[in-house]
N, C-alpha and C positions, 0 to 999 in steps of 0.2 A: 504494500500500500504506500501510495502518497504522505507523504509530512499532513498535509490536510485532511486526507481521510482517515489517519492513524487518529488523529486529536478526536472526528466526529462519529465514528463508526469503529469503538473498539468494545472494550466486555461491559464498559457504564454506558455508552449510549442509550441505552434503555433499564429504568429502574424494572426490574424484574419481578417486582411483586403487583405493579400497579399499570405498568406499560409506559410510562410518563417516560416522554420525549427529554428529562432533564433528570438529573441526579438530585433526589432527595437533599433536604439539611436536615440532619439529624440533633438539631439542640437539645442534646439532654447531656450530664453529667455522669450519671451509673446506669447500669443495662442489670436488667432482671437475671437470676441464677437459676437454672432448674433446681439445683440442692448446693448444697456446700461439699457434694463429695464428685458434683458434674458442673464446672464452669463453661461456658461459653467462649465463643470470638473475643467478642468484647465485656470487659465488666465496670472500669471506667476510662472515662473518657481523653483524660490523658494517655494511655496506655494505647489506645489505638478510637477510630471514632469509622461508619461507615463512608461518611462522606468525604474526611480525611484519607481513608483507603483509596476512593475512587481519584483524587487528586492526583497523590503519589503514588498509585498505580500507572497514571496516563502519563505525569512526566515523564518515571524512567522508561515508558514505552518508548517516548520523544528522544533519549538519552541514550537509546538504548543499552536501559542498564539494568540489572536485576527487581533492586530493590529501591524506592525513593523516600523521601523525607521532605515533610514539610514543615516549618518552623515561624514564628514567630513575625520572623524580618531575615533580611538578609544577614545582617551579623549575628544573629541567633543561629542560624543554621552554620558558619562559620566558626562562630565561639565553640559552639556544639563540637563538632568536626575536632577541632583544636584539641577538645579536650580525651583526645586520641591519643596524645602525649603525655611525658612525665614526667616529673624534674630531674633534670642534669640533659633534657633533650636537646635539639639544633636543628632548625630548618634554615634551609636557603630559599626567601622567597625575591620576589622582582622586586627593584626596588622602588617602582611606582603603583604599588599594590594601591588599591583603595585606603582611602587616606584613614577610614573605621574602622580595615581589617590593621592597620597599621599600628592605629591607635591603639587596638586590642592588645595588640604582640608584643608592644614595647614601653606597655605600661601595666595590663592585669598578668599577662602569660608572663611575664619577667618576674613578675612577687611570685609563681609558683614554680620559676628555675628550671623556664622554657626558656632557650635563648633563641633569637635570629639573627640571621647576615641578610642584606637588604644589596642586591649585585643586578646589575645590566642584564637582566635574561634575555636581551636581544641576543646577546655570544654565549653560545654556546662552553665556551672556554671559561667565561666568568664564576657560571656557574659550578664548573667541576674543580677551580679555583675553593672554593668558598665551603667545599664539602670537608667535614671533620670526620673524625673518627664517631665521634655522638651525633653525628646527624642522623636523621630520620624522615626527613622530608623534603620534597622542594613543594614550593608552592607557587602557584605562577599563576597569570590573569593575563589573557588578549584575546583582542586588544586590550590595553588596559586604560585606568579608568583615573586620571583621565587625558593622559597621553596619547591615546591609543599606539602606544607601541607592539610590535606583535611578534611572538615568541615562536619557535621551531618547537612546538611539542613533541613530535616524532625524535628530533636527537633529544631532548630532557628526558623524556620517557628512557631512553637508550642507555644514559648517565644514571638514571636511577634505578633500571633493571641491573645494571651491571656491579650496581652498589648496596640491592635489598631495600632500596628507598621505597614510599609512595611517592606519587604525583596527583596534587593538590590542582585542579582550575577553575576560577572564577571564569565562568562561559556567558555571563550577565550580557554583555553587548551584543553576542554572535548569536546567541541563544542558539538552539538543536535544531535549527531551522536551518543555519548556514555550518555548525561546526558542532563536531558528537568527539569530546576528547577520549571519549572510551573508546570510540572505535579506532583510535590511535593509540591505547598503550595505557593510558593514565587511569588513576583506581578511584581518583572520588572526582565530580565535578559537582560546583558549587553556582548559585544563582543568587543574584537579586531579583526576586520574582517581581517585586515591585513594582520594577521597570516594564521590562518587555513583553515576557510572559506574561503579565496580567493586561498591562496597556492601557488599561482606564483610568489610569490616578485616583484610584480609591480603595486598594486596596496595600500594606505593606503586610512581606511575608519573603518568604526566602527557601530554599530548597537544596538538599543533598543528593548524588546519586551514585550510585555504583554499581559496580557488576560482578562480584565477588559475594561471593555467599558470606564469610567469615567474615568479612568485612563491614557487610552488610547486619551484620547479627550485632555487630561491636557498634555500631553508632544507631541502631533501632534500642540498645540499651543503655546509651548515653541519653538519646531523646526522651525516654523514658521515666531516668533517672533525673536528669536537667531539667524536665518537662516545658522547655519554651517550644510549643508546636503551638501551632497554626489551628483558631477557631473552625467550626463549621461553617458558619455562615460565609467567612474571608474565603473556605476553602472553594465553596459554591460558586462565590463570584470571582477566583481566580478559575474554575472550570467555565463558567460563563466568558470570560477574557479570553481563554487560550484558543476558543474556534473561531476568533478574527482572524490567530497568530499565524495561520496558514491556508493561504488561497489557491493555492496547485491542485485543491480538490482530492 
């Protein structure tokens, strides 16, 4: 399928119980139990939500990537992520990151003994410069925001296979319309749903995605745990935004 008919005609295009041409919002808090010895999908609403499913289900369709995450805002889903690491860490990210993921890394992540190097990811050489022994990460954004300078994911991905790194991208501009960093190599990408994907100015929220099962398991129980995810209602009207985001049908 088309980028356009993936967004309109996937497994939520039709609520299932009712026929309804649009995805439920499900606003409630706790979900009924059959007993205490048989739980359900859902039991509250932080933990998982159905209308939240059908969101970040459809993204990582768009990503195509396993598993997705919806969050809060865009630095929610970012912080979230982040908190993948652990003290005495080291990422290499670009160093025209978003000026909020910036502000995160070299003001909260530093009091918990995350460090970063902030290097020209246009060269590829800077970045393999900038790798320690405690690194764990590169993280990178292109274009970026708001330079738009733009990175060779395919050699970072290369540098970080060859090293046991992840590769971290902020896809926010390019959105999975023009650019799917998983299909190049890289294990999480990261959005300002805000912006693009939503596209109505009414909505802030932000998203994770990946393709890795393991991976996938470790930041659905940071979200969890964290619980900055993304309302029902935001979630509805970022599903209502994302079937402008592609007109190829």
């Amino acid at each position: 399928m088309k980028f356009g008919t993936k967004i309109i005609h996937n497994k939520h295009s039709i609520d299932q119980h009712t026929g309804a041409l649009s995805v439920p919002i499900h606003q409630v808090s706790t979900f009924a139990q059959e007993s205490v010895d048989h739980f359900g999908k859902y039991d509250y609403a932080r933990s998982g939500n159905p209308t939240r499913d059908a969101l970040e289900e459809t993204v990582a369709l768009l990503e195509n990537g396993s598993h997705g995450f919806a969050f809060a805002s865009g630095m929610a889903a970012i912080s979230s992520v982040l908190l993948l690491f652990s003290p005495g860490d080291h990422l290499v990210v670009c160093e025209d990151v978003y000026g909020g993921a910036f502000r995160v890394l070299t003001t909260l992540f530093t009091r918990l003994g995350i460090q970063s190097t902030f290097v020209d990811a246009t060269d590829p050489a800077r970045i393999a410069e900038a790798i320690t022994p405690a690194t764990k990460a590169i993280y990178l954004e292109t274009p970026s925001n708001p330079l738009l300078k733009i990175t060779d994911l395919r050699a970072a991905v290369d540098l970080a296979k060859e090293r046991g790194l992840l590769t971290l991208v902020d896809n926010t501009f390019m959105t999975p319309y023009l650019q799917r960093p998983l299909d190049l190599g890289c294990d999480i990408v990261l959005h300002s749903g805000t912006k693009f994907l939503n596209g109505h100015s009414d909505v802030i929220c932000g998203f994770a995605v990946v393709k890795d099962e393991e991976l996938g398991k470790r930041i659905k129980f940071i979200q969890n745990a964290f619980g900055a995810v993304l309302g029902p209602q935001d979630c509805w009207l970022v599903l209502r935004g994302l079937k402008t985001a592609g007109k190829d049908g």
